[in-house]
TIVO-2410 file (N, C-alpha, C; in nm, 3 decimals):
# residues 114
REC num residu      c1      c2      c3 atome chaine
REC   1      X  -9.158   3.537 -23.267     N      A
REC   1      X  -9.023   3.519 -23.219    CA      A
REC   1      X  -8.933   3.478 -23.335     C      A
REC   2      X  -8.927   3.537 -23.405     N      A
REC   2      X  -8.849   3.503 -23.529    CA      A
REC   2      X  -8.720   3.570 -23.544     C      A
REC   3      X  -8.657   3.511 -23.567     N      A
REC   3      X  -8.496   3.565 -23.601    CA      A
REC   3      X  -8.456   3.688 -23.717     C      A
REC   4      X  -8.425   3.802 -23.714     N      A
REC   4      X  -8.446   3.867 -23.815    CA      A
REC   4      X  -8.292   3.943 -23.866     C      A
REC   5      X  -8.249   4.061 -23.916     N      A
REC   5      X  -8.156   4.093 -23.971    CA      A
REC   5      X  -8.072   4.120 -23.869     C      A
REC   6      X  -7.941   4.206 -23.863     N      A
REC   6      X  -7.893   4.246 -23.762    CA      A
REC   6      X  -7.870   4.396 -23.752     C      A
REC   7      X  -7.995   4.501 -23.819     N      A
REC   7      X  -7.946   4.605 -23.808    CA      A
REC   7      X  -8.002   4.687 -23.714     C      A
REC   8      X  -7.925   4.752 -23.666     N      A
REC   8      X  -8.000   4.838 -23.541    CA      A
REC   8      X  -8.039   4.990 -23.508     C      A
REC   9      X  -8.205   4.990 -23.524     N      A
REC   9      X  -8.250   5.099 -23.543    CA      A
REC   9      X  -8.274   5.226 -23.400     C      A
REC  10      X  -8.207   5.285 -23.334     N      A
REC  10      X  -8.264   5.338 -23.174    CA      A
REC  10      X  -8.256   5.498 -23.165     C      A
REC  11      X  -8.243   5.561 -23.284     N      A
REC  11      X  -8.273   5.727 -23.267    CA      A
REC  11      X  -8.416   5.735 -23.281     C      A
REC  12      X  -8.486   5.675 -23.366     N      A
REC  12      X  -8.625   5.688 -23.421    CA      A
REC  12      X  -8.741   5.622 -23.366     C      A
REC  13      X  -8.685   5.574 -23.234     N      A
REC  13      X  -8.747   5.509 -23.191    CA      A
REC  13      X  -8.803   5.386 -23.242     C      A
REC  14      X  -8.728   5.307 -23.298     N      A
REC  14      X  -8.746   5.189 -23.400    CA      A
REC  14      X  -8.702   5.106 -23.319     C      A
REC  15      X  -8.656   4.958 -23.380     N      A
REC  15      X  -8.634   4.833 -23.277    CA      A
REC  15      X  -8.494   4.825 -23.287     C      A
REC  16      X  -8.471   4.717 -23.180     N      A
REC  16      X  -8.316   4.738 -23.140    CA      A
REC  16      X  -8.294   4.575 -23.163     C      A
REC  17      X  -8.163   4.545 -23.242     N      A
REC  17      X  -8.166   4.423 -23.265    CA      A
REC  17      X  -8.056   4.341 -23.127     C      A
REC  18      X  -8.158   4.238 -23.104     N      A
REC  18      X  -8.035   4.164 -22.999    CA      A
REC  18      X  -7.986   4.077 -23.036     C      A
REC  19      X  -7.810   4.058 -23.042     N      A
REC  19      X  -7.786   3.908 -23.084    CA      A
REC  19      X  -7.771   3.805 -22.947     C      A
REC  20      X  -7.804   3.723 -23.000     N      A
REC  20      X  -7.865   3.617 -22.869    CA      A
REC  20      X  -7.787   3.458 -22.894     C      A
REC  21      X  -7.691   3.446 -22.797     N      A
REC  21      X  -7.672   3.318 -22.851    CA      A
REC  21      X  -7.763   3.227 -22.728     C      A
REC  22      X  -7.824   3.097 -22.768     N      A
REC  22      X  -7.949   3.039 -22.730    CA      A
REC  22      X  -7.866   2.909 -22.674     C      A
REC  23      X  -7.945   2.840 -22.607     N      A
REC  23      X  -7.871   2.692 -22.516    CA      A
REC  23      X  -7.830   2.553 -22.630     C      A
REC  24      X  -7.860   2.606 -22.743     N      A
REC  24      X  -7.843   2.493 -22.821    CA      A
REC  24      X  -7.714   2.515 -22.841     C      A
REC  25      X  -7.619   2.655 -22.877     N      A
REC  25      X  -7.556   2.721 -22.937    CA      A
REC  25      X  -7.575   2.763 -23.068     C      A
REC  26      X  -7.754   2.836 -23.094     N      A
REC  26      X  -7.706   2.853 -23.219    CA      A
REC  26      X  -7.721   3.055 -23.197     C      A
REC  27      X  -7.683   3.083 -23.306     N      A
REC  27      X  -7.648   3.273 -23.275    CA      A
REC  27      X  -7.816   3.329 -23.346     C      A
REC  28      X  -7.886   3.386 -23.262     N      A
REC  28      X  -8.049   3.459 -23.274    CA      A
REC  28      X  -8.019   3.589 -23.324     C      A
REC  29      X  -8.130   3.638 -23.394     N      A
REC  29      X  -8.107   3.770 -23.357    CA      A
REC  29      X  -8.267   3.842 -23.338     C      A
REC  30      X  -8.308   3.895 -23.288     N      A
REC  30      X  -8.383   3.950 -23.210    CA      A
REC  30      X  -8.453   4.117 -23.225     C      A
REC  31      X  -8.540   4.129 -23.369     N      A
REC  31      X  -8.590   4.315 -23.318    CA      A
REC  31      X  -8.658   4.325 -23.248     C      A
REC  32      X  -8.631   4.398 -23.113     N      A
REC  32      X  -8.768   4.439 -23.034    CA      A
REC  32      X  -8.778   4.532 -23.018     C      A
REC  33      X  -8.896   4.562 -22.948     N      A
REC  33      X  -8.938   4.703 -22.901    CA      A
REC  33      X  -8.829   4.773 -22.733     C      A
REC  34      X  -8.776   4.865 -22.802     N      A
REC  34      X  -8.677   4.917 -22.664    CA      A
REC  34      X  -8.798   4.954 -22.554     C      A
REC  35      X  -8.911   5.014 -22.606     N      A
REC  35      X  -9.002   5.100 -22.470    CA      A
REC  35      X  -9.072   4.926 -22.401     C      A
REC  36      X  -9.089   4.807 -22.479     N      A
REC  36      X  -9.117   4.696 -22.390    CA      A
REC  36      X  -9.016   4.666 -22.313     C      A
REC  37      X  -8.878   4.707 -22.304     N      A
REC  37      X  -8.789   4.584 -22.242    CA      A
REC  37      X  -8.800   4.648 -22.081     C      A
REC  38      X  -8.784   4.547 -22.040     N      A
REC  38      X  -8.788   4.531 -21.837    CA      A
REC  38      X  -8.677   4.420 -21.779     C      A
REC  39      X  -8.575   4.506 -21.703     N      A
REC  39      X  -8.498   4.417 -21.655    CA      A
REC  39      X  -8.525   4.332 -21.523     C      A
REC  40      X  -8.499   4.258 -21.531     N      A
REC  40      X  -8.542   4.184 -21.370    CA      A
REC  40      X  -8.415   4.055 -21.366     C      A
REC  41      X  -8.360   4.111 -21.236     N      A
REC  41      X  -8.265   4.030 -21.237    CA      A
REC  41      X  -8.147   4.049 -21.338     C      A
REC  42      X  -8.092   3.925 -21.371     N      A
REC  42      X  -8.020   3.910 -21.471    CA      A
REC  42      X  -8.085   3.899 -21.593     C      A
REC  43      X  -8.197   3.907 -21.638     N      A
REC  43      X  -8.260   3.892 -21.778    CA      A
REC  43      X  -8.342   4.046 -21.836     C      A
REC  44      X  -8.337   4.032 -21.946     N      A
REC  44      X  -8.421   4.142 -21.996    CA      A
REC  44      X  -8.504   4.064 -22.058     C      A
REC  45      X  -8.666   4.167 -22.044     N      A
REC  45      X  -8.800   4.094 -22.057    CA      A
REC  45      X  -8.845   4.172 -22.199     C      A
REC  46      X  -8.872   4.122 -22.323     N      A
REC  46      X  -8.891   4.200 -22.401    CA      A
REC  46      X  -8.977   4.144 -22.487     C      A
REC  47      X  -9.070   4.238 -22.553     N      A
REC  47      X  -9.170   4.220 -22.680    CA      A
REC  47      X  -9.041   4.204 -22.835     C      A
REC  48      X  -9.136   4.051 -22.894     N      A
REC  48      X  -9.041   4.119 -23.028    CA      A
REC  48      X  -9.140   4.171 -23.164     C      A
REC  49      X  -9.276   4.174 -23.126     N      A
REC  49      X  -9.347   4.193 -23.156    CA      A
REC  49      X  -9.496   4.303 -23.121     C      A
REC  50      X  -9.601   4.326 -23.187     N      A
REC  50      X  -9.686   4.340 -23.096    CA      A
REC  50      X  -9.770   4.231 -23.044     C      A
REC  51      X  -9.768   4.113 -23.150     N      A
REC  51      X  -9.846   3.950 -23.168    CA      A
REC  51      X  -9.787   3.874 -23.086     C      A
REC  52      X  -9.667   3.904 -23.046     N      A
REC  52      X  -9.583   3.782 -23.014    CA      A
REC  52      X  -9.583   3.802 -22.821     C      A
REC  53      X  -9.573   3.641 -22.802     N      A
REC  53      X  -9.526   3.706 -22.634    CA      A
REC  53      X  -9.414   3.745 -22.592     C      A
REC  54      X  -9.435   3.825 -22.489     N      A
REC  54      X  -9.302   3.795 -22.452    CA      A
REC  54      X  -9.208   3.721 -22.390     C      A
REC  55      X  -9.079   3.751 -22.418     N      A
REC  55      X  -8.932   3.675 -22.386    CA      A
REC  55      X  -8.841   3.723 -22.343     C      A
REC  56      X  -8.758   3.641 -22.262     N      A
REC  56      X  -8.677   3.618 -22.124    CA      A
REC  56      X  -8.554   3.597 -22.215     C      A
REC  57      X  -8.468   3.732 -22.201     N      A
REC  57      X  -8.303   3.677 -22.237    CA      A
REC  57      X  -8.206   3.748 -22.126     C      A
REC  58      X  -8.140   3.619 -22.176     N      A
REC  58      X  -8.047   3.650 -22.029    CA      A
REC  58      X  -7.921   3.696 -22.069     C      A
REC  59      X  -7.884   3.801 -21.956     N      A
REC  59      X  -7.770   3.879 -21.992    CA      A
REC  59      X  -7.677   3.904 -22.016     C      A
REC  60      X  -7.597   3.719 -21.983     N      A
REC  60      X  -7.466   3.663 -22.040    CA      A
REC  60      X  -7.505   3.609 -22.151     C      A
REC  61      X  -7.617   3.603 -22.228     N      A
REC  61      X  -7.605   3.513 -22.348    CA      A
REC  61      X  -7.642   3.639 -22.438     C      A
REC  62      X  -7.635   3.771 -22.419     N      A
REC  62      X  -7.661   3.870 -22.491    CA      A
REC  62      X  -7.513   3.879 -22.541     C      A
REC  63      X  -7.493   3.899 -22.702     N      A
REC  63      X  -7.353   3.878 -22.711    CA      A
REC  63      X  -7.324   4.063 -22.737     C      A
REC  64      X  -7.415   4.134 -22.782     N      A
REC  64      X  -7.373   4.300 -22.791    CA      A
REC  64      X  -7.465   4.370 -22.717     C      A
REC  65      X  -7.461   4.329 -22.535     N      A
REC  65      X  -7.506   4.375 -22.442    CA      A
REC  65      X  -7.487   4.524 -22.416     C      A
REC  66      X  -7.360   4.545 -22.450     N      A
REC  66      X  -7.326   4.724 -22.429    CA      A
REC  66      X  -7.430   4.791 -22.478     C      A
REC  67      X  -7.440   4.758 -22.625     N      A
REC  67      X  -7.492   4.822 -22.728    CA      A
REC  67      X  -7.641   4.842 -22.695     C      A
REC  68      X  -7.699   4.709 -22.650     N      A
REC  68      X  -7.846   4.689 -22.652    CA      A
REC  68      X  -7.892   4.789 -22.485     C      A
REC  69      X  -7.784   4.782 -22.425     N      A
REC  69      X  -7.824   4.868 -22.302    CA      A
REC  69      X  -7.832   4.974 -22.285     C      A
REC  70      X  -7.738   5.037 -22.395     N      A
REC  70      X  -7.749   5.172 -22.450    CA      A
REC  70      X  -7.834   5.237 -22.497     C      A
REC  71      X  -7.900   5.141 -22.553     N      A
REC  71      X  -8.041   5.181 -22.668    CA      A
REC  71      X  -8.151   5.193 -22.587     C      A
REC  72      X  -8.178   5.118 -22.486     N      A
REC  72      X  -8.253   5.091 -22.397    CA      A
REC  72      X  -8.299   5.223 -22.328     C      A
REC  73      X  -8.423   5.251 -22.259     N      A
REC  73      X  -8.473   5.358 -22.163    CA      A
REC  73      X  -8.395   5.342 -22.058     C      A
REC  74      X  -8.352   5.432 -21.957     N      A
REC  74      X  -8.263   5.441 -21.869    CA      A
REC  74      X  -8.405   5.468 -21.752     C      A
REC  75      X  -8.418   5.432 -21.654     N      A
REC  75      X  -8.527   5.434 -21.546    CA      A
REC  75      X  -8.457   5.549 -21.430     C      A
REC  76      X  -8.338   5.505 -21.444     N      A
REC  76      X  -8.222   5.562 -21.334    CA      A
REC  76      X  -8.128   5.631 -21.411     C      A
REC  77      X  -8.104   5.779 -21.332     N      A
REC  77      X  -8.001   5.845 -21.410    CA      A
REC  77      X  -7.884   5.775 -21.376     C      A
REC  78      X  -7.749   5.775 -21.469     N      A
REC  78      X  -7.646   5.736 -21.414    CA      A
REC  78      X  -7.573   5.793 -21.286     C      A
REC  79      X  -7.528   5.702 -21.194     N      A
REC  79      X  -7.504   5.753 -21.067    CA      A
REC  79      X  -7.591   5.728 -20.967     C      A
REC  80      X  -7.765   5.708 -21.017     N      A
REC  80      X  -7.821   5.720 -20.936    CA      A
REC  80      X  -7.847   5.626 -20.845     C      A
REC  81      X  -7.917   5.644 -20.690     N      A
REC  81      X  -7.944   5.471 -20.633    CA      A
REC  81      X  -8.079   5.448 -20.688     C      A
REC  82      X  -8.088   5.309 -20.737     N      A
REC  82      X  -8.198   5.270 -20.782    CA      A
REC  82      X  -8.291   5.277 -20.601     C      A
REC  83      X  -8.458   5.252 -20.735     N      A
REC  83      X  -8.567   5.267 -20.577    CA      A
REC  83      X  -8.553   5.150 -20.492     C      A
REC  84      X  -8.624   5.146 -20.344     N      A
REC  84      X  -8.606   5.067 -20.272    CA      A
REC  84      X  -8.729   5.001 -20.330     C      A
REC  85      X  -8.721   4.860 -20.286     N      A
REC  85      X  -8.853   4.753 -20.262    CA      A
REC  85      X  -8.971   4.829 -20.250     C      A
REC  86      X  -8.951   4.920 -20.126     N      A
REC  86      X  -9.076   5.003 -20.123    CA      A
REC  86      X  -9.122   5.052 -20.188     C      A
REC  87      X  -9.033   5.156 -20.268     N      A
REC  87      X  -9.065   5.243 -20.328    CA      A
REC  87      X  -9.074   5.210 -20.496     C      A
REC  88      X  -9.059   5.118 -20.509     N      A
REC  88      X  -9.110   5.046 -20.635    CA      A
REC  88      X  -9.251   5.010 -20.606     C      A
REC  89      X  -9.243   4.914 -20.541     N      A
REC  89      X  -9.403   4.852 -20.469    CA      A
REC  89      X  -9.488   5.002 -20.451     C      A
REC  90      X  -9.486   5.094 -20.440     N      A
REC  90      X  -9.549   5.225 -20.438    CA      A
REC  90      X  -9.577   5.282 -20.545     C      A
REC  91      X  -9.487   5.268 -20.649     N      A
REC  91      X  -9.481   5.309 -20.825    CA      A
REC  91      X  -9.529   5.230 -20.875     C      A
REC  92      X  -9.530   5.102 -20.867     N      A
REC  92      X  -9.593   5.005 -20.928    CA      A
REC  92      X  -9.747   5.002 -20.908     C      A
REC  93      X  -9.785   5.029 -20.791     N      A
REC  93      X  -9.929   5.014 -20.726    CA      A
REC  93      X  -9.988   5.144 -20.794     C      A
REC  94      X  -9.976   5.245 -20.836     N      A
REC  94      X  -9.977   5.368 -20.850    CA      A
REC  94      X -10.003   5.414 -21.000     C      A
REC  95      X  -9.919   5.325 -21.090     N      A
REC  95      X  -9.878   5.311 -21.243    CA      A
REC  95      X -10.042   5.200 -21.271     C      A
REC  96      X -10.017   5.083 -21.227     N      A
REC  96      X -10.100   4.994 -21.239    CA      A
REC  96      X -10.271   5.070 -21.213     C      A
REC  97      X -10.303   5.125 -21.103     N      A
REC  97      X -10.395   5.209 -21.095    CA      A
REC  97      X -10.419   5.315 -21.107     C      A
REC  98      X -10.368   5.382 -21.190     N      A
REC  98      X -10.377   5.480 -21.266    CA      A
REC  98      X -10.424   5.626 -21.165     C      A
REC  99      X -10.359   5.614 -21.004     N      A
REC  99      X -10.377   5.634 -20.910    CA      A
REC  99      X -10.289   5.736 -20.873     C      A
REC 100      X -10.300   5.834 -20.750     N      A
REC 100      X -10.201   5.911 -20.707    CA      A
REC 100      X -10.187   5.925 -20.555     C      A
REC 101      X -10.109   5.957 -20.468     N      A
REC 101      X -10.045   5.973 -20.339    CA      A
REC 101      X  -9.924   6.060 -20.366     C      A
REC 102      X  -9.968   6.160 -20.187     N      A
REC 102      X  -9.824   6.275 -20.164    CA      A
REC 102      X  -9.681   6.165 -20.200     C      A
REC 103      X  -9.683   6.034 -20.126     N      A
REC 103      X  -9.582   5.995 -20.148    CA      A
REC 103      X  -9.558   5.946 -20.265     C      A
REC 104      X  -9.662   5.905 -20.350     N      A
REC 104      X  -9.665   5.846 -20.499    CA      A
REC 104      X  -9.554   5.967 -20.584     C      A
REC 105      X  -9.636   6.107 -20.534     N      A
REC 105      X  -9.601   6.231 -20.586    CA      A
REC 105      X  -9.423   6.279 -20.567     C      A
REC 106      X  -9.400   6.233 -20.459     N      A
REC 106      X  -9.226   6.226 -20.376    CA      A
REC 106      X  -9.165   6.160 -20.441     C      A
REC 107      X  -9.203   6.030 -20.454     N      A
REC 107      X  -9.097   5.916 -20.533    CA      A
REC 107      X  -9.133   5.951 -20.652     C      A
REC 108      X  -9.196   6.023 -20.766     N      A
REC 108      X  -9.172   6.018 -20.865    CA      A
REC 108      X  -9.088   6.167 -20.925     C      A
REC 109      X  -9.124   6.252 -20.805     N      A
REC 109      X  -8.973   6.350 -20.806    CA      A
REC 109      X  -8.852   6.297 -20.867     C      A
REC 110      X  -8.791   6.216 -20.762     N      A
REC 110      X  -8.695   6.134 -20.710    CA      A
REC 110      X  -8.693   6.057 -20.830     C      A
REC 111      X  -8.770   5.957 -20.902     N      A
REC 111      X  -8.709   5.895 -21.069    CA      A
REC 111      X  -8.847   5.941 -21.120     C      A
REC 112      X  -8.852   6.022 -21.211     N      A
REC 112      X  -8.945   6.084 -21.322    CA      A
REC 112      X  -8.956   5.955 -21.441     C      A
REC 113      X  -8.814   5.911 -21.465     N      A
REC 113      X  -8.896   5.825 -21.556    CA      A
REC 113      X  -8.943   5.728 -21.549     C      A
REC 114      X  -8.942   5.619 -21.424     N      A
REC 114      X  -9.003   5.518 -21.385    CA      A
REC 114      X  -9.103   5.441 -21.416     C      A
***
């Protein structure tokens, strides 16, 4: 979890730097891996490492949020409705077990990149 430069690498699939201001107030900055990050809620869940664990930043204290969301994998095309409860809980069960179902097969029509 170390603080590193601020430049930001996301055609090459390289890391994406986040600047982070933290509860003390001091200004972070952050390379991680774009294919680790997972939003939940208001926070994005991200590797900044492969060694390191991961970490919880939250989305008002992201100070070049545009930028970093941009860089980011898109799960949902724009426009689209994200999945229901269900149908996450179905992708998830499915992903995790390396498993398949007609409906597994339906909902992943419906978001391919999930």
């Amino acid at each position: 979890m170390t603080p590193t430069g601020t430049t930001v690498e996301h055609a090459s699939g390289g890391s994406v730097a986040i600047r982070y201001l933290n509860f003390k107030g001091e200004m972070k900055t952050f390379n991680v891996d774009p294919e680790s990050a997972v939003r939940k809620k208001n926070h994005w869940s991200v590797k900044t490492s492969s060694r390191a664990p991961r970490i919880a930043l939250s989305r008002d204290r992201i100070q070049n949020l545009s930028e970093v969301e941009a860089s980011l994998p898109q799960r949902v095309a724009p426009g689209q409705v994200p999945p229901t409860p269900r149908e996450r809980q179905v992708l998830g069960y499915h992903k995790k077990y390396k498993t398949t179902s007609p409906l597994y097969e339906e909902i992943r029509a419906k978001y391919p990149n999930w």
